[in-house]
C-alpha positions in Angstrom: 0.0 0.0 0.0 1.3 3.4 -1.0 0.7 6.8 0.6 1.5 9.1 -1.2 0.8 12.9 0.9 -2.4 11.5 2.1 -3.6 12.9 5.7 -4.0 10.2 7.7 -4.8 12.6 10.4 -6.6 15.4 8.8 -5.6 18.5 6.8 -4.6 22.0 8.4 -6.2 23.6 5.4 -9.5 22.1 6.3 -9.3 22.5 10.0 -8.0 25.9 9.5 -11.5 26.7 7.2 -13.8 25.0 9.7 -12.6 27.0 12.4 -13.2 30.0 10.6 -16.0 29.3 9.5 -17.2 28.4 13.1 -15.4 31.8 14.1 -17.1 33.9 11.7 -20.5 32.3 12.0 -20.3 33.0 16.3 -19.5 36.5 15.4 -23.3 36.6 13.9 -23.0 39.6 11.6 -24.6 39.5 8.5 -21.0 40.1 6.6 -19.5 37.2 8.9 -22.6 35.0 8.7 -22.3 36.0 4.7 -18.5 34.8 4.4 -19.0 32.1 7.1 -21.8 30.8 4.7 -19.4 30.7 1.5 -16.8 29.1 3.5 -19.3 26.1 4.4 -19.7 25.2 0.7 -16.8 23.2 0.9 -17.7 19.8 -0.7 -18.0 17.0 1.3 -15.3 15.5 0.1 -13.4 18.1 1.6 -14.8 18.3 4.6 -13.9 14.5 5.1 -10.6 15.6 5.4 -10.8 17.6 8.0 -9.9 14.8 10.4 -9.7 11.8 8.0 -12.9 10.1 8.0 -12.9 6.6 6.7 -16.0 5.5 8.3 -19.3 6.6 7.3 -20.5 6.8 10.7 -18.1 9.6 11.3 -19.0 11.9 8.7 -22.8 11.4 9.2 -23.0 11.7 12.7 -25.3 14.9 14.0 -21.4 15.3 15.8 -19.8 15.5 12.1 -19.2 19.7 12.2 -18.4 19.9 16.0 -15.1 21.1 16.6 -13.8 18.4 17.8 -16.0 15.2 16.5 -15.5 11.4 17.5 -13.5 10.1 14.9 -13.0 5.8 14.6 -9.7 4.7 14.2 -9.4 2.4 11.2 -6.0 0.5 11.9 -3.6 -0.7 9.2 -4.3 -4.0 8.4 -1.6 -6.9 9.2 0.3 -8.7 6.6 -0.1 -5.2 3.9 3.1 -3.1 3.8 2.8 0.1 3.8 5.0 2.8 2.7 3.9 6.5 4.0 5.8 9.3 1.4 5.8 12.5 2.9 6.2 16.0 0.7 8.5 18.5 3.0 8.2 22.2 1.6 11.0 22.3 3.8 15.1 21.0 3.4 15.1 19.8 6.8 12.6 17.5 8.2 13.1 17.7 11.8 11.6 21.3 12.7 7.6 21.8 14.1 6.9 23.9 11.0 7.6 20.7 8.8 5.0 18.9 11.2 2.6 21.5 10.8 2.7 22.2 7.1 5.0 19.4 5.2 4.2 19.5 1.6 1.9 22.4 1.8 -1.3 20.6 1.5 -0.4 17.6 4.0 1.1 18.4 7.2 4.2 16.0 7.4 2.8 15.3 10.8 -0.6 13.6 9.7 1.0 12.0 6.4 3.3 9.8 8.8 0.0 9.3 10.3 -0.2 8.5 14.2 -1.6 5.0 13.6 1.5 4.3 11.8 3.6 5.5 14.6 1.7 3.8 17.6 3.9 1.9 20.0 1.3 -0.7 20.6 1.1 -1.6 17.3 2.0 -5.2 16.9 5.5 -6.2 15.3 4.5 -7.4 12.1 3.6 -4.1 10.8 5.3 -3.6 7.6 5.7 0.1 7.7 7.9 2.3 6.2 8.6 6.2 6.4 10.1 8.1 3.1 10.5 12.1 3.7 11.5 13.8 0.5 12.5 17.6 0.8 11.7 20.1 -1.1 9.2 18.7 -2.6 5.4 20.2 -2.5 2.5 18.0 -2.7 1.8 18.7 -6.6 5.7 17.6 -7.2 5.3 14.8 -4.9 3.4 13.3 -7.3 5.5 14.0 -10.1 8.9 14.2 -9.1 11.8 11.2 -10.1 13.2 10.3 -7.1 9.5 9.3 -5.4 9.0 7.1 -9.2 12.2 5.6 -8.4 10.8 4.9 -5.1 7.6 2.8 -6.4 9.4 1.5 -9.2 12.5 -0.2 -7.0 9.3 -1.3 -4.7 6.5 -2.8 -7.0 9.8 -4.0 -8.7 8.8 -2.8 -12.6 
């Protein structure tokens, strides 16, 4: 299983809009209420990434748009290998602001994924970690060094 920039923890860029959006609407001007309105038709697709639904219970609970919502952990299945590629924006990827924003779209931070990282987990997770700096999340896609990546891996 490759990851390629996913948020396996949720996107800033959505969490930031919800919060403003929540912000805006408490505020309960019409100009705030107005912007808060045109900030809420985000798709739900979009919206799903706000803290990485994967269950459909999440995202239709009556709790869905609460700040913080109950969210089901959906842990990696055993005996699938996984390798997590993570876009840094930035050359070094050992600072919070890598953590925060990583390839711009995906904090680094929720592309390792804290599921991934989990202690508990049981050793035989096959789970591996690929930063690549510089790289934003449109050139993570496209860039050579992540196709030699796959390539070396699927073994084409």
């Amino acid at each position: 299983m490759f990851l390629l920039g996913v948020p396996n923890d949720g996107s800033f860029l959505e969490q930031n809009s919800h919060l403003t959006s929540l912000i805006l609407r408490k505020i309960n001007l019409w100009p705030t209420r107005a912007i808060s309105g045109l900030i809420d038709k985000r798709s739900n697709g979009i919206k799903d990434l706000r803290h990485a639904r994967l269950v459909d219970a999440d995202w239709q609970s009556e709790h869905a748009d609460d700040l913080f919502p109950p969210r089901t952990v959906v842990p990696p299945l055993p005996g699938v290998r996984y390798h997590i590629l993570v876009g840094s924006l930035l050359k070094s990827a050992t600072s919070a602001l890598h953590d925060y924003f990583g390839d711009g779209l995906v904090g680094a931070g929720s592309a390792r994924g804290r599921v991934f990282q989990d202690p508990a987990s049981p050793p035989e997770l096959l789970i591996s970690t690929h930063v690549y700096a510089k790289l934003h999340h449109g050139t993570l896609l496209s860039s050579p060094e992540v196709y030699q990546y796959l390539r070396e891996r699927i073994g084409v």
